[in-house]
Phi, psi and omega in degrees: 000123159313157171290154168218174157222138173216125169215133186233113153243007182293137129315103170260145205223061203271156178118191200242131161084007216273319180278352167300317182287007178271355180307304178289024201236294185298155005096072178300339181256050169196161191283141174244158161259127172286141183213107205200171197261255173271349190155301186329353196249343160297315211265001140251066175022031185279305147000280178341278210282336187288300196284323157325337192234019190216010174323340192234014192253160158303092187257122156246132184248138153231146180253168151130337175339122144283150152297155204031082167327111193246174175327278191320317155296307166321290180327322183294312160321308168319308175293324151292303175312310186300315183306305186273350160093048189269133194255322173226185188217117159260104192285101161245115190174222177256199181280330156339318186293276173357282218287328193274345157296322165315303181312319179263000172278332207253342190268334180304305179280016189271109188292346186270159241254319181240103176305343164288003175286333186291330186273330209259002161234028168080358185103343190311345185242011176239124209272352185152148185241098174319154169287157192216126181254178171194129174232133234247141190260289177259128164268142195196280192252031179049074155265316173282027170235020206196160189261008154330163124175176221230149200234141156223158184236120222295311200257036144240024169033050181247165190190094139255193203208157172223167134236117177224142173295354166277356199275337188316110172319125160330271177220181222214139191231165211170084177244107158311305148354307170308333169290340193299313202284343201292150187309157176308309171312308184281323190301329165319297181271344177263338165322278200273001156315305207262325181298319193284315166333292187303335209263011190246322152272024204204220355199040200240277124237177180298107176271353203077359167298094199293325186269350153327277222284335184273331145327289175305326195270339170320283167331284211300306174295347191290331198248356177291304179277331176273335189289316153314339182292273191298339175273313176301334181228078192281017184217032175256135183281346173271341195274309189315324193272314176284339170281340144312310188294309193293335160313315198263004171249009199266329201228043157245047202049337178318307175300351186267348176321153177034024175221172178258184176230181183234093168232035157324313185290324201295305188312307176322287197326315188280004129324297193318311182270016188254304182265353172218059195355080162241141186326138211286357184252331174285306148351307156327297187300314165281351179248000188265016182248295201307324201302302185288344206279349178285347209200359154317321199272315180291286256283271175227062191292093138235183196288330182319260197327339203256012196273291178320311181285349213270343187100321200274347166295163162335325184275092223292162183214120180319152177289160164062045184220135153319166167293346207264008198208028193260308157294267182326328192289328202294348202263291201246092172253144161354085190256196180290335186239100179329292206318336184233034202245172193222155172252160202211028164210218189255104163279167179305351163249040153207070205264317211284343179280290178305117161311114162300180214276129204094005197259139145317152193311304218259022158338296199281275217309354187237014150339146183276323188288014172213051177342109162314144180299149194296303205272030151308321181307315186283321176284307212287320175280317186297342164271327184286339160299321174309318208255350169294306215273000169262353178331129179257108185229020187073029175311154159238150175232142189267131191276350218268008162265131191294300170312004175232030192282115154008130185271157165268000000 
């Protein structure tokens, strides 16, 4: 095991009924902005119970957060924090909310003149944050336990990422219940969202961390088993509740204590969705088989892993499937209801997106029906620099640097 240091300081707030306690959480003498995404949080009455219990706080709200958050929105928000004097955020959504809440706290206090340089050095620069509470709708990418978050910017078509221990969510509020309404489709993308999370840390090389590598395989299997449960019954609370709980422990540094990680699949993937938005779990899913099926043999023979390719470990694996396929197929195998089946090659719809193969990545953006941005070239080598130096080759990364932190 490596040296590490871990301090988590969000406060959870777990359970049914749960979002009533942010009243004593929140800050009544001062403005707060409420921040949330497209609508969904009215129509599963989470809206409701957030503004119940905040009846006596300054509330300013902006709504409009996209999936994959981009600069640009962020930035509009930012300009509402100046305007209204505003001292904390309260993030209600997914990680998406999350991460662009993070994104605008840390850009309210940031001396430097283009807060996006905080995405372009990784958080290294950033020096301080408003606090940020939350309450989390979808589980998925653990942000609400880690000072991650990950930005994309509509005009270089870049999806970077920071880390700073000022980003940390105060507390974090996590009612499974809030979750019951969600599409089949997202509970789906948030499964193998938090499983790719673990396989990113546990699926690298040998450190001697015994207690690690059983921490991960804990997760993994937790989630192996509650994921048909919770996709087939979205209002039974206990697989709903172990699938939340396993989400904020798949990304809050704990499993990253002493080992190193791997996010190679994670970088690739946040091509994929910078330049033709696809959903970032589905990415996951068709590009983490290739990541293994290339770089398996270095990447980590110990006995965990080897347990694991072997069939033989805790972690059930379909019969006649390689190491490199064992997962996505165990959480989301190819069921009857498409909507909640995960791909695990290229589908055919996104034939029309995806370059094909030997064609370069960034074909469709340089396209004549779409002129690349003056300062694509400059966006387009710095990724291709990234995504060099991430390669997963037994890389060891050190966790106890905020800047070398886990992607969301």
């Amino acid at each position: 095991m490596e040296r590490f240091t871990y301090r988590n300081p969000t406060e959870i707030l777990f359970g049914k009924g749960m979002i009533a306690e942010i009243s004593s959480r929140v800050p009544a003498d001062r403005p707060i902005l409420l921040v949330w995404g497209g609508g969904s949080i009215k129509k599963n009455g989470v809206y409701d119970q957030v503004k119940a219990a905040l009846t006596r706080h300054q509330l300013v709200e902006f709504s409009g957060v996209e999936p994959n958050p981009s600069h640009e929105t962020c930035m509009k928000a930012l300009a509402v924090v100046k305007d209204k004097g505003v001292k904390f955020l309260l993030a209600v959504g997914g990680g998406s909310v999350l991460d662009a809440a993070k994104y605008i706290a840390a850009a309210a206090v940031f001396s430097g003149a283009d807060p996006w340089e905080i995405l372009r050095r990784n958080g290294s620069n950033v020096t301080g944050a408003l606090p940020v509470g939350a309450v989390l709708t979808l589980p998925a990418t653990g942000s609400e336990s880690n000072g991650n978050a990950v930005i994309s910017r509509k005009s270089t078509s870049e999806k970077l990422h920071f880390a700073s221990n000022h980003a940390y969510p105060v507390f974090s509020v996590l009612d499974p219940e809030a979750t019951f309404s969600l599409p089949a489709k997202q509970v789906r993308n948030g499964l193998v969202d938090a499983f790719v999370h673990v396989c990113e840390q546990y699926m690298t090389v040998p450190t001697d961390a015994l207690l690690q590598d059983r921490l991960a395989e804990s997760v993994l299997q937790t989630l192996v088993e509650v994921a048909p449960l919770t996709l087939e019954n979205p209002r039974d609370y206990p697989s709903r509740a172990d699938f939340m709980w396993s989400a904020t422990i798949a990304l809050n540094n704990l499993l990253s204590c002493g080992v190193p990680g791997d996010w190679a699949t994670h970088m690739i993937g946040h091509e994929l969705t910078a330049f033709y938005g696809i959903d970032h779990a589905e990415s996951l899913a068709v590009v983490m088989p290739g990541v293994w099926r290339t770089s398996w043999p270095p990447s980590r023979p110990s006995s965990a892993s080897t347990a694991v390719a072997s069939g033989t470990s805790a972690i059930p694996r379909p019969p006649s499937t390689g190491p490199r396929h064992f997962s996505i197929r165990s959480i989301c195998p190819r069921a009857s209801r498409t909507s909640a089946s995960m791909p695990r090659t290229r589908p055919a719809r996104w034939a029309s997106a995806l370059p094909a193969a030997g064609r370069p990545l960034a074909s469709k953006a340089t396209s004549p029906a779409k002129p690349p941005p003056t300062s694509y070239a400059h966006a387009r080598d710095g990724r291709a620099d990234r995504a060099r130096r991430w390669r997963c080759k037994g890389r060891k990364l050190r966790t106890g640097d905020p800047s070398q932190a886990p992607f969301a």
